[in-house]
N, C-alpha and C positions, 0 to 999 in steps of 0.2 A: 504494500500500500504506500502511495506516496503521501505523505505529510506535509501539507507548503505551510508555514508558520514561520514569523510569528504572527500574530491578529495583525490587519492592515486595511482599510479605508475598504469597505465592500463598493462593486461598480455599481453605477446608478440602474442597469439592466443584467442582473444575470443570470447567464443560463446553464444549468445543470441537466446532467444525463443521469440516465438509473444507475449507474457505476460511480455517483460523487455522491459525500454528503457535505454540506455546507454547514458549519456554525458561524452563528451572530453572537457578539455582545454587544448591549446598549449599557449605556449609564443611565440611572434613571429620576439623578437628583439635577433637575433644569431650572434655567428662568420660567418666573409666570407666565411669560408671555408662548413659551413653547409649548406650555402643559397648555394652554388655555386650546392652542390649535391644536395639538392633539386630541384634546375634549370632542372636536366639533368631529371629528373623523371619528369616534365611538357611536355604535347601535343604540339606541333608547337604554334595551337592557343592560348592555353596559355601562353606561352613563347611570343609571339606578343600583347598578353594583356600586360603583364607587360611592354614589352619594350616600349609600348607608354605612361606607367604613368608617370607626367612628374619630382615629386620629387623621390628622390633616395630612400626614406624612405618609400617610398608608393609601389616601387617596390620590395623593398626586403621582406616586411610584405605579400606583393601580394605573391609575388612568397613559401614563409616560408605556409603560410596559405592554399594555396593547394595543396603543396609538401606535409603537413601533412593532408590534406584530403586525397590525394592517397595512403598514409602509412596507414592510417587509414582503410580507405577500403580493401585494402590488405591484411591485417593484419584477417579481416572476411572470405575473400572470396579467400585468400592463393594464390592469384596474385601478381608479382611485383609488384611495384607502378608504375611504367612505363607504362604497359600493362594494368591498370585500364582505363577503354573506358564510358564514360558517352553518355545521351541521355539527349534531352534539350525537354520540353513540350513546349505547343505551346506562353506559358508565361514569359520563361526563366528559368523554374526551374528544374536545373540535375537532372539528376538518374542515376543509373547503366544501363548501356547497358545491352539487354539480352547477354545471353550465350548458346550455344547452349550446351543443356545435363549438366547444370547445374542450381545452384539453389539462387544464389545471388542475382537474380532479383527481389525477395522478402523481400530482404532489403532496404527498404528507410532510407532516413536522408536528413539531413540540414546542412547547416553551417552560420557563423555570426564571423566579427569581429571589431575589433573598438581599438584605440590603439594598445597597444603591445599585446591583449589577442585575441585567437578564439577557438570558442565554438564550438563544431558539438557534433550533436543528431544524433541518433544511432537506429533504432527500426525495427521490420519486420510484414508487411504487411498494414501501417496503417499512416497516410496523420500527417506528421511532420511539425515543423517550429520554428526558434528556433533564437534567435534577444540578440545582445549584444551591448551595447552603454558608450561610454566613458560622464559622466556631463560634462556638454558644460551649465553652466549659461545661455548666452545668447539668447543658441535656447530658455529655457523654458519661456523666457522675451519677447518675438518677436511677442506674440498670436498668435503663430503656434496651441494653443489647442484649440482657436477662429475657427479657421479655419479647424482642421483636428479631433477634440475631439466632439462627442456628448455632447448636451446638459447637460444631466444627470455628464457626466465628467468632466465638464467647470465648473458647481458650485462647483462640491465637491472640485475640486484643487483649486477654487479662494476660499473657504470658509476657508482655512489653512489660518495658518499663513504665510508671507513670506518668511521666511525661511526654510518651510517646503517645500516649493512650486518645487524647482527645483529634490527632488529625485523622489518625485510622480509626477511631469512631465514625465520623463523618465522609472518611475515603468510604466505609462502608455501605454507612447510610445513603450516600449519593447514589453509588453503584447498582443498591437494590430497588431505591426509589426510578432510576432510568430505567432499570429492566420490567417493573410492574408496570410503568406508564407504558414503556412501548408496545407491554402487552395489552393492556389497551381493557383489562376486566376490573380496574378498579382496586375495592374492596374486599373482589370477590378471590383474593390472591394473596395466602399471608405471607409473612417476609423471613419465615423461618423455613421453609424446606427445601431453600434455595440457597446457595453457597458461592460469594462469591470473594477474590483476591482481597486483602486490607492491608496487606504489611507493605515497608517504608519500600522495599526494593523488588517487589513483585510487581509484575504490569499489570492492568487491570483486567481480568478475564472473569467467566461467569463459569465457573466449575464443577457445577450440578442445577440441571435446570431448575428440578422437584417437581416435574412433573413428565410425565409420561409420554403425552403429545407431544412436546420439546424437547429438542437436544442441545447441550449444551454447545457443543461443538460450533454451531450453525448461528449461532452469537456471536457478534461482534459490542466486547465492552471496552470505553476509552476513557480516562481519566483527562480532564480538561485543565490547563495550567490556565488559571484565570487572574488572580491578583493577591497580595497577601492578604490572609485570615479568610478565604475561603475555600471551597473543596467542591468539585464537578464532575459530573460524567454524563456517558451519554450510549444508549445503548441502542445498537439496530440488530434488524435478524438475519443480516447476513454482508459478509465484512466489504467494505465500501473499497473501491482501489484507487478514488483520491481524497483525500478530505482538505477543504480549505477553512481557511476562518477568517471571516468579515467584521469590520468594526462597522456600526450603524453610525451612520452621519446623520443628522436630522436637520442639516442645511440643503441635502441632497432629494 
């Protein structure tokens, strides 16, 4: 697989084949005046999501984070960002709306964000998911891996040292939050029968599906270098032979 990094200015028109997968980051702490435009480019229900978040920060990040998913999309499929129309599965997980006599319906993606950064992954024809997390210490302190990490997971992070313990908590976390979304069933999918890489010098790979229909094999899982104090991944079903990464301009 070729790798082109580091992040760098995404083109104002780009176009991918079933063989690429694309990552974006955005930043998502702007002037008012960018959040106010990006507002107008939000769906009603959108626009009523945010207004019910109850801190201001949480609204503006809300609203900044899928004003640049519909630029984003747009940007593929040569739509306003206005006119970008999603469809929800029966799990919660968007997609583009069909089109009628067009062909964008073969693009999937994801998105993720956490602090001031969001991520979206970018691919066509092929089940994505894609998880970014700000360290938070005291989730990794709480035995949230007790409870939601496989066996095989629970020793190798308690076998660290403690101060190793909270980035490969969250290498974890991310890892299995990409592979549940790209599986695309929610809920219905818990995060312990599945096993995947945490330690500091292993790549990031999915090493037991836990489930029967799926093989591991047939997985593709990537650890994202995003910025310090946070931790990324990004999981597809089957391994991409180029991946790029785009910075979102929102002059663009």
């Amino acid at each position: 697989m070729q790798d082109i990094s580091p992040w760098r200015p995404g083109p104002a028109r780009p176009e991918i084949t079933r063989e690429e997968l694309h990552l974006w980051l955005a930043r998502l702490d702007l002037p008012d005046q960018t959040v106010t435009l990006l507002y107008q480019t939000l769906s009603p229900d959108e626009q009523e999501r945010a207004r019910k978040l109850r801190f201001e920060e949480d609204k503006r990040r809300f609203v900044v984070a899928r004003g640049a998913l519909r630029a984003i999309l747009g940007s593929y499929t040569g739509l306003p960002p206005a006119q970008v129309e999603f469809a929800y599965s029966p799990a919660g997980k968007p997609e583009l709306a069909p089109e009628a006599g067009g062909t964008s319906a073969s693009l999937s993606f994801n998105l993720s964000h956490s602090g001031e950064i969001a991520l979206y992954a970018i691919c066509r024809d092929r089940r994505v998911g894609i998880d970014i997390e700000m360290l938070r210490p005291r989730m990794a302190e709480e035995h949230i891996a007790e409870r939601f990490f496989s066996p095989q997971e629970v020793d190798a992070l308690r076998s660290m040292p403690p101060e190793d313990q909270v980035r490969a908590f969250f290498r974890c976390w991310t890892r299995k939050e990409a592979y549940v979304k790209a599986r695309g069933e929610g809920l219905a999918i818990p995060l312990d029968p599945f096993v995947v890489t945490l330690r500091p010098n292993e790549p990031a790979a999915l090493l037991d599906a836990g489930d029967e229909n799926e093989q591991a094999v047939h997985w593709f899982l990537h650890a994202i270098n995003v910025a310090p104090g946070y931790e990324a991944a990004v999981a597809v079903d089957s391994k991409p032979s180029l991946l790029r990464y785009w910075l979102f301009n929102f002059d663009t």
